[in-house]
ChimeraX commands (.cxc) that place a marker at each C-alpha (Angstrom):
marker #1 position -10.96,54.66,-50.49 radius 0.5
marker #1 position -14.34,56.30,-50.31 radius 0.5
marker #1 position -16.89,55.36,-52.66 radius 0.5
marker #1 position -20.24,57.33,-53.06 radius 0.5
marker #1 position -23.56,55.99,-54.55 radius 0.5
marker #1 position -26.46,58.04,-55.63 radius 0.5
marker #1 position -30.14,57.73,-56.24 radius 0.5
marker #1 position -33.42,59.63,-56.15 radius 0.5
marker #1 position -33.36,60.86,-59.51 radius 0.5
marker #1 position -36.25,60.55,-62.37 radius 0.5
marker #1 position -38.69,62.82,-64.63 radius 0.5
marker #1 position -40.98,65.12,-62.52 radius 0.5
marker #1 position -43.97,67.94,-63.98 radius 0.5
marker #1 position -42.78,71.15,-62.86 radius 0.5
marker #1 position -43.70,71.95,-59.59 radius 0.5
marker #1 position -43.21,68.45,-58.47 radius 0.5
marker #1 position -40.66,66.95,-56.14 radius 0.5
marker #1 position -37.48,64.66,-55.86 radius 0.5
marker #1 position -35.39,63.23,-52.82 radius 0.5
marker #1 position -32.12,62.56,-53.94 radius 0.5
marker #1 position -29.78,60.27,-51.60 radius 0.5
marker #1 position -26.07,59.50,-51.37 radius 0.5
marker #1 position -24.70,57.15,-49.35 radius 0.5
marker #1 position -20.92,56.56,-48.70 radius 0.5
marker #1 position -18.68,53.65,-47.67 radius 0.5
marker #1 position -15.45,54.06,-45.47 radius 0.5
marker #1 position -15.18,56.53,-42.89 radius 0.5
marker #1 position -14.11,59.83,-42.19 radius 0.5
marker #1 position -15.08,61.65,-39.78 radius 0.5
marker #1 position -14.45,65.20,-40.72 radius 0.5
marker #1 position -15.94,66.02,-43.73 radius 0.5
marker #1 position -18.45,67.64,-46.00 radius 0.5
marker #1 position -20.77,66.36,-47.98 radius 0.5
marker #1 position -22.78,67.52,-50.59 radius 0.5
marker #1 position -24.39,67.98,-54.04 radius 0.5
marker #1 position -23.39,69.60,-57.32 radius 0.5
marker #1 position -25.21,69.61,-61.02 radius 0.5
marker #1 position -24.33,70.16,-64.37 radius 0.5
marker #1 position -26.62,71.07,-67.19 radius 0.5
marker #1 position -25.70,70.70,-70.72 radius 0.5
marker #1 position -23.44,72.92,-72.15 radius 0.5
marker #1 position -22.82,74.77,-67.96 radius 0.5
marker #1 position -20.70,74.39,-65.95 radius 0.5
marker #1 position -20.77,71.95,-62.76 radius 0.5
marker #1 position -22.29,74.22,-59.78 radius 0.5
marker #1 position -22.21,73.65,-56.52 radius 0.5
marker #1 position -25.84,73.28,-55.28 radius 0.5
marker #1 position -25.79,72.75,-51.48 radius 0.5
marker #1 position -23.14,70.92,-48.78 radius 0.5
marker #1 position -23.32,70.10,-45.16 radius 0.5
marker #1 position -20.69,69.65,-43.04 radius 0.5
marker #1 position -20.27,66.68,-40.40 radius 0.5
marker #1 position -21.00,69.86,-37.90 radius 0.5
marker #1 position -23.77,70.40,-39.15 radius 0.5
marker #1 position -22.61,73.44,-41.32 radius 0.5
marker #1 position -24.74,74.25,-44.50 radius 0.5
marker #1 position -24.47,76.55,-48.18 radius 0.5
marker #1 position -26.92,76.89,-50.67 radius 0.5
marker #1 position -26.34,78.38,-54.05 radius 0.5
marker #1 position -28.82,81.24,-54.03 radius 0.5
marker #1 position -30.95,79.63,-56.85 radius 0.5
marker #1 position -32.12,76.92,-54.64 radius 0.5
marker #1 position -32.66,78.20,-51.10 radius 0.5
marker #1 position -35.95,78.10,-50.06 radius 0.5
marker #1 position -37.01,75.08,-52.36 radius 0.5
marker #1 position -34.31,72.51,-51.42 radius 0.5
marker #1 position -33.10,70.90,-48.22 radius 0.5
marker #1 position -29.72,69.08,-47.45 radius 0.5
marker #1 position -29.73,67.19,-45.00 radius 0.5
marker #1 position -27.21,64.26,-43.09 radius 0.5
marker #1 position -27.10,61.23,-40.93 radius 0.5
marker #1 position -23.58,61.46,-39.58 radius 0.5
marker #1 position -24.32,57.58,-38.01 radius 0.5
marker #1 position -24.99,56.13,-41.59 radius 0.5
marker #1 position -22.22,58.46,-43.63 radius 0.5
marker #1 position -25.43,59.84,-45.67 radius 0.5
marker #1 position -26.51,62.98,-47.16 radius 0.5
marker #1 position -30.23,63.71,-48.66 radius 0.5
marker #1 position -31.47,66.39,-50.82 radius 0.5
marker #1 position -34.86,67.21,-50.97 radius 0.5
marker #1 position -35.93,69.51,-54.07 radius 0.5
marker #1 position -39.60,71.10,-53.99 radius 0.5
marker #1 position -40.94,73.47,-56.67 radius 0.5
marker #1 position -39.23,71.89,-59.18 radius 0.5
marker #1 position -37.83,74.06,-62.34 radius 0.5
marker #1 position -37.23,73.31,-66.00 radius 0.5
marker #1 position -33.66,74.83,-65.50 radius 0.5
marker #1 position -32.88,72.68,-62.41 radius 0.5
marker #1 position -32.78,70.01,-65.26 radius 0.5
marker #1 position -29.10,68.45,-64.80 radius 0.5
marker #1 position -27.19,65.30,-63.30 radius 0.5
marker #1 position -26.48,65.60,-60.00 radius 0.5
marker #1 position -23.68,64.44,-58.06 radius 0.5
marker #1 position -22.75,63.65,-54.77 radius 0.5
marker #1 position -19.81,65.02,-53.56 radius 0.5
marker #1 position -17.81,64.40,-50.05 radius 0.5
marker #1 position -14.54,66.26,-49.40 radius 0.5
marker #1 position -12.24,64.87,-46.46 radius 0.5
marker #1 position -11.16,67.98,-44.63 radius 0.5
marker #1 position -7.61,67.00,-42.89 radius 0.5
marker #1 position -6.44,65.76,-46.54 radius 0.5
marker #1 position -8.48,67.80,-48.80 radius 0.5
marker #1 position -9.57,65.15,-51.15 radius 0.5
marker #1 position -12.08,65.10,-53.11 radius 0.5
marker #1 position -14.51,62.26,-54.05 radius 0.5
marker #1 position -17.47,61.65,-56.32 radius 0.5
marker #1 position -20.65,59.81,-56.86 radius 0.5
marker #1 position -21.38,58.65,-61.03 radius 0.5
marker #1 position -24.46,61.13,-60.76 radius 0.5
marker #1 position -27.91,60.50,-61.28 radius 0.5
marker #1 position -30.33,62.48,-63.60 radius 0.5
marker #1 position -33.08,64.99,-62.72 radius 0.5
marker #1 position -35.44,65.67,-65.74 radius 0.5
marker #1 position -38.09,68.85,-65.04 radius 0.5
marker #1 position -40.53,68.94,-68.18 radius 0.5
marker #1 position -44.21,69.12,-69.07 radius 0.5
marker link #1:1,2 radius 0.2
marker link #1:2,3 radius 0.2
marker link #1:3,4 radius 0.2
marker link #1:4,5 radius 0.2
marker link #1:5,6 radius 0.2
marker link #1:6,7 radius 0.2
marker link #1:7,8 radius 0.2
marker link #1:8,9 radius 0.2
marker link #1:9,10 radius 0.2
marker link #1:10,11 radius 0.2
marker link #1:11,12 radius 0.2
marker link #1:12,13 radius 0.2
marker link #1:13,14 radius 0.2
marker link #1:14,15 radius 0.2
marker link #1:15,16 radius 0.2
marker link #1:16,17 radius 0.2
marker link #1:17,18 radius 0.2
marker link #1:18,19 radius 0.2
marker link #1:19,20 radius 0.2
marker link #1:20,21 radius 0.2
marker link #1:21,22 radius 0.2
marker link #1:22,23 radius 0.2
marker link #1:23,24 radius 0.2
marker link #1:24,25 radius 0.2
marker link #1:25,26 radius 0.2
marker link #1:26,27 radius 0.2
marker link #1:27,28 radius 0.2
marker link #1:28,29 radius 0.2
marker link #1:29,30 radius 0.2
marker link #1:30,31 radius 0.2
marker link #1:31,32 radius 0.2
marker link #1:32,33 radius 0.2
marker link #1:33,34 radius 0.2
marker link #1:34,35 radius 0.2
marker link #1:35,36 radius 0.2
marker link #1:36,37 radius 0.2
marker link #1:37,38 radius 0.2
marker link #1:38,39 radius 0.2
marker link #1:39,40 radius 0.2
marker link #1:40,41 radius 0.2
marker link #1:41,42 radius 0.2
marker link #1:42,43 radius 0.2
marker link #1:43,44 radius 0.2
marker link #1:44,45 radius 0.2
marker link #1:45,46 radius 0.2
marker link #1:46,47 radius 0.2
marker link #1:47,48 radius 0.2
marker link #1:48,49 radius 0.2
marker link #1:49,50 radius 0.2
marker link #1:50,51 radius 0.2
marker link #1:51,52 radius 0.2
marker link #1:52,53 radius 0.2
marker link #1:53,54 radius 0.2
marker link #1:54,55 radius 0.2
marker link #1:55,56 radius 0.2
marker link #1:56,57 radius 0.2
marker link #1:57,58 radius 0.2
marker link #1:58,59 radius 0.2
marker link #1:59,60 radius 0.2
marker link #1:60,61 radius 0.2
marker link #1:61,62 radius 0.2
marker link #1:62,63 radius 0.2
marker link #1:63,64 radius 0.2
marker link #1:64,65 radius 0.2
marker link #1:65,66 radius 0.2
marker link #1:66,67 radius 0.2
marker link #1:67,68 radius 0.2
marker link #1:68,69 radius 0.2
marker link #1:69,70 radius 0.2
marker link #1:70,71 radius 0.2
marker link #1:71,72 radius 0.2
marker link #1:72,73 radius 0.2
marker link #1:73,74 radius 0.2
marker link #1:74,75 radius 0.2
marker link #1:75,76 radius 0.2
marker link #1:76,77 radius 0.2
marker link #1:77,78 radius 0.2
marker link #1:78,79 radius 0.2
marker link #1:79,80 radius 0.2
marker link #1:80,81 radius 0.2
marker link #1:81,82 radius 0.2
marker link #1:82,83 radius 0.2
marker link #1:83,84 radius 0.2
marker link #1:84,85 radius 0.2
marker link #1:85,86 radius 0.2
marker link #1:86,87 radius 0.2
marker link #1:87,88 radius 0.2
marker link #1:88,89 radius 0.2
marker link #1:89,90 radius 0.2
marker link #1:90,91 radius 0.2
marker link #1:91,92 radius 0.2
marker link #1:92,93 radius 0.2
marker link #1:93,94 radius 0.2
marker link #1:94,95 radius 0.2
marker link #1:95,96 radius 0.2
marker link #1:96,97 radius 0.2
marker link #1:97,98 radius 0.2
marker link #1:98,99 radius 0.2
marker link #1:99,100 radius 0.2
marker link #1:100,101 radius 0.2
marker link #1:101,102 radius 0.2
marker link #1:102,103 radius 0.2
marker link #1:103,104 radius 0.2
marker link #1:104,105 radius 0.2
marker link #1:105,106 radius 0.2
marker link #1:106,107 radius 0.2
marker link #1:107,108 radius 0.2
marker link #1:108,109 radius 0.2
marker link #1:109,110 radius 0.2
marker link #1:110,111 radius 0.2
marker link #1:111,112 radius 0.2
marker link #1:112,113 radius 0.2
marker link #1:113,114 radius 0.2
marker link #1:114,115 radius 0.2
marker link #1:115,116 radius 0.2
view
């Protein structure tokens, strides 16, 4: 079993910035990790993943203000959000999907709150 724990999250001004972290017990090597959100009343969104190789995807509304990052060593992915936005207000979750099996497995989330 693979069990994922987030933090990071809080109330930041617009403009400001969060580092989210996820950290994950077990072991599997092939993998990717990564983050999704979900607003009220949307839809859970994928915002960015990395893969163990190193492989990453950002939904287009993010790129340029966020960062994913990895430490294979410590099984743990970081997201760093600049230039906050009111609509980036969600939970976020960490995600990690073994490859060879294609399951699935998620964090409880942890809440990002962009307001004045």
């Amino acid at each position: 079993q693979v069990q994922l724990v987030e933090s990071g999250g809080g109330l930041v001004q617009p403009g400001g910035s969060l580092r989210l972290s996820c950290a994950a017990s077990g072991s599997i090597s092939i993998n990717r990790m990564g983050w999704y959100r979900q607003a009220p009343g949307k839809q859970r969104e994928l915002v960015a993943t990395i893969t163990s190789g190193g492989i990453i995807n950002y939904v287009d509304s993010v790129k340029g203000r966020f960062t994913i990052s990895r430490d294979n060593a410590k099984n743990q992915v970081y997201l760093q959000m600049n230039a906050l936005k009111p609509e980036d207000t969600a939970v976020y979750y960490c995600n990690l999907l073994a490859v060879i099996l294609n399951r699935t497995y998620w964090g409880q989330g942890t809440q990002v709150t962009v307001s004045s």
